[in-house]
Structure formats: C-alpha cells, structure tokens
N, C-alpha and C positions, 0 to 999 in steps of 0.2 A: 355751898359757899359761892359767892359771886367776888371773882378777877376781875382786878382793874391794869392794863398795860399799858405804862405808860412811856415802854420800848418800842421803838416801831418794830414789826415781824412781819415775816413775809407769811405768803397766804399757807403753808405747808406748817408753817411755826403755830400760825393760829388756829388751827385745823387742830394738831396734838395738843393744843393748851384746850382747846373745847369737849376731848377725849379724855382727859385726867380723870379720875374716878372720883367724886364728888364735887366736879364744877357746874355748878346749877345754870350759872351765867358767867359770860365771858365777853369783857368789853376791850375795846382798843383804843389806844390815843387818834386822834384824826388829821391831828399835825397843825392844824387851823385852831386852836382855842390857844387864848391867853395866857399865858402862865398865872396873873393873875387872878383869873375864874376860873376855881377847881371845876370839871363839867360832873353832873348829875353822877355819868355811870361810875368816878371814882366816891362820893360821895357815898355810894350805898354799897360801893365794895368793900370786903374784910379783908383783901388781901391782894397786895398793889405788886407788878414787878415793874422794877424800873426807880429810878429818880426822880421824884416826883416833885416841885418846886417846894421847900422846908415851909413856906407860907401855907401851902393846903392842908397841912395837918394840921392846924387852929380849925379849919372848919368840918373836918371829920369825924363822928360820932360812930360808925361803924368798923370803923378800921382796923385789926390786929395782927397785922402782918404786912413788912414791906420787904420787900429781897429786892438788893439794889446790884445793880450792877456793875459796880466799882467797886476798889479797895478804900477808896477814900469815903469817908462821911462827917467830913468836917461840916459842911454848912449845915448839920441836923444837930451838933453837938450846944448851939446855944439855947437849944428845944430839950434838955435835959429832962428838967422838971413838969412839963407838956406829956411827952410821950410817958412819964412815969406815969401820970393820972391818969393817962388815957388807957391803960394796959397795953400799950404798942410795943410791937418785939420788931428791931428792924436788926438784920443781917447784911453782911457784906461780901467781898470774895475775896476774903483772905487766903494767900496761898496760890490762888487761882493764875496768878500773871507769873509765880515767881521764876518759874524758867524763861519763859522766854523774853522778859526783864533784866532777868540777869544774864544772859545770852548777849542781849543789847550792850548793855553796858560792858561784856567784854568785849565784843565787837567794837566799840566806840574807845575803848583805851586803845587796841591793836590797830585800828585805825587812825588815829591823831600817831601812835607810835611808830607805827611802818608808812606812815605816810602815803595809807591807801588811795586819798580822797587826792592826792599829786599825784596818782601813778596812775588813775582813771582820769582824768585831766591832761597828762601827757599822752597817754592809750589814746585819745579822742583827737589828739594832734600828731599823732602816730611821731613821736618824738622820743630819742632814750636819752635819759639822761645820766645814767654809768654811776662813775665815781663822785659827781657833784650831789646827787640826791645819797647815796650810801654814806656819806661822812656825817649828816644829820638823822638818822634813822636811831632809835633808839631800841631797847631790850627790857622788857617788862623782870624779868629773875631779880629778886629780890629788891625790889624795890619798897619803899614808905609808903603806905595805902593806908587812909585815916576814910573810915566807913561811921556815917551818920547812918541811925536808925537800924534797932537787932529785929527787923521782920523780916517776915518769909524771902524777902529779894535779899536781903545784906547775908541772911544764913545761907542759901542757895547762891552768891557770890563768891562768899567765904571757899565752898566746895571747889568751883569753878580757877581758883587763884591761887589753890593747894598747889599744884605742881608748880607755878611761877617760883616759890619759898619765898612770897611778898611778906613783910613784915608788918603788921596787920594792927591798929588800934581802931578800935572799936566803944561808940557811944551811943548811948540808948537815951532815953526821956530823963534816966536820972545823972545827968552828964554832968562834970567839975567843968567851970569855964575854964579856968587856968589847965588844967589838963589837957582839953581841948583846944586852945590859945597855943599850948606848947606843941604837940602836937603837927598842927598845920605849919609850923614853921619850919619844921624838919620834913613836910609830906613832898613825897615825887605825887600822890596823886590821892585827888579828894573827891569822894563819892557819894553822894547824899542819896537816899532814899526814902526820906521820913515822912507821915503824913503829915496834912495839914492842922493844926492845934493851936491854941495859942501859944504855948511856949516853945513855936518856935516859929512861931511870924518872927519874921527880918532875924532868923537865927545868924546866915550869914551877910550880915551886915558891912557897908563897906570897908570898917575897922577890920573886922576878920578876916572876909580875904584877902586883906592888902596883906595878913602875913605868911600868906604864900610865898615859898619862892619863884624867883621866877622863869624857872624852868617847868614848877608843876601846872598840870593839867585837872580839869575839876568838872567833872558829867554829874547831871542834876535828876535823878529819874524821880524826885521829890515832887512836889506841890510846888508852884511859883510862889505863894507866899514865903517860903523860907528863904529865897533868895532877894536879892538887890538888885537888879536884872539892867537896869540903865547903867549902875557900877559896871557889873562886871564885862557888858561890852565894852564901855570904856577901856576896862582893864586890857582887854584882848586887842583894842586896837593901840594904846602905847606900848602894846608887848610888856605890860606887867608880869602877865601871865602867857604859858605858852601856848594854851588850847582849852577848847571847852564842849562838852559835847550835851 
C-alpha cells in the first residue's frame, strides 16, 4: 500500500510510518504545494493521514482510506455522495481529545470563578488584594450548567462535574428549541462542544445568548461556526454577560 502524509512528521515519525508492515511507499506533505494542486504522491496513494483539502478528493481514483486528525470533519460532510462512490472510509479521533478537553473546560469555569487569571495579574504586580477580590469570587456547587453536544468531551464533563452536584441539562443534535431557549435563561453556565454541521451553524445566535443571564458565563470548546463571535464580544464588553472562555 502506498501512504500519503499530509501531517507534517518529524524524521523519527516517518521513519516508523516507512516500517509498518505493508507500506510499499511512503510519501510526505512538503509544506510548499498548493492546497489547490493535489501533488502526484497523494494521488496514487490508498491511504492518506492527515486532512487533506475536501477539493482533492474529486481528483482521487486510488484512495480508500484517510485517518484525519481531528475530531471535526465537517468540511468533508458536503462530499457525502463523492466519497460514497468512490468506496472512501475516512475516520476521525473520536474520544481521543476528550480528557484533556474536558480538563480545559473545567480549568476555564474554575478560572473565570476563582478569578485566577486576577490573581496571576496581581502575582505579576506583587499586590494583595484581601477582602476586595474575595466578595466577587464565586463557587461552582450546584450550579445550572446547560451542556450542548452528548460527545465524548460533554460525557467526560459530565464525570468531571459529578462532585460539584451541578444541575445538568443536556442537548444532543435532536434538541427542542424552546427547551433549550428555556434552559439558557435559568443557566449559571453554558458549554458547548458540538461539532461543526449544518444544524448548528449560528446555533448560538445573537437571539440566544442575549438570554443569558447576566451573571452567566459561556466556554466554547465547539467549532466557531456555532457561535456569533462579533455578538458575543459585544456582549462581554457591555457586561451582558459575565465571562467567556
């Protein structure tokens, strides 16, 4: 079988990819070709790692196999019917991020909450600031936590939030808007992690998070398409909202 890489690797990586037991040939990306001009040696490979521009698979005849390196693979989903005809199995890394995803994301609530990212900014001014920074410091226990998307990071969240006793609603692909709508209006805190798809380009839209309160906070470990990103700076700088990670 002949490898196409279209991950850069260092020389030690391409060395074990050239050892696999059945790789005839083994090519590398070279970082200098076009995205637009698939080059020769993916062309004649059967089996790609990497992301490879969703445009070069129109001009691949040999290909049946691509192992990407994301969890995402939206921009390969309007290539449905392509890769169907073509016999292409392409794979993702589901799973693969979701600790240390979800590690983040509680890192980033404990942080906007304890008011880490002030306390490393005072540290840097060698400053204490006692009882004035302690009156706004808040406590995650039991809190409203409304979780977009049931994958591997939102289930490994889930685990991570168990001892907080957050009160948890949770929404998958087949979501109620109005459920949802109500929801965020009662959330201390809103966490999206969903991929990229169409149903849920501009999922939160400026409509929806305006019905944030505005004490909650809202960390995005999603796709930028689900968000409204010029809003919700807005938001953060009128203090609609109170943080955003």
């Amino acid at each position: 079988m002949r490898v196409f890489s279209y991950q850069k690797l260092s020389e030690p990586q391409k060395e074990r990819l050239r050892k696999i037991s059945g790789v005839e040939h083994a090519a590398f990306l070279k970082g200098d070709e076009p995205d637009d001009d698939p080059p020769l040696e993916f062309l004649n490979a059967s089996i790609c790692f990497g992301n490879p521009p969703a445009e070069w698979l129109h001009h691949s005849t040999q290909l049946r196999w691509i192992q990407l390196i994301s969890v995402g693979f939206g921009e390969y989903l309007p290539l449905k019917e392509l890769i169907h005809d073509k016999n292409l199995t392409i794979t993702n890394l589901k799973g693969f991020f979701k600790v240390p995803v979800a590690e983040s994301i509680l890192c980033g609530i404990l942080t906007l909450y304890r008011q880490l990212n002030h306390l490393v900014h005072l540290q840097s001014e060698k400053k204490w600031a006692g009882d004035d920074l302690r009156e706004s410091l808040r406590t995650l226990k039991g809190n409203k936590v409304v979780l977009i998307g049931r994958g591997s990071i939102n289930q490994q969240l889930i685990e991570y939030l168990a001892p907080f006793q957050c009160k948890l609603n949770i929404f998958g692909s087949d979501y109620n808007e109005s459920d949802l709508d109500q929801a965020l209006k009662q959330a201390d805190i809103l966490i999206c992690a969903a991929p990229a798809t169409p149903h849920t380009n501009n999922l939160l839209d400026q409509n929806r998070l305006a019905l944030l309160p505005k004490e909650a906070i809202f960390l995005n470990f999603g796709r930028s398409n689900i968000v409204d990103t010029p809003n919700l700076i807005k938001m953060l700088e009128t203090e609609q909202i109170s943080g955003a990670v």
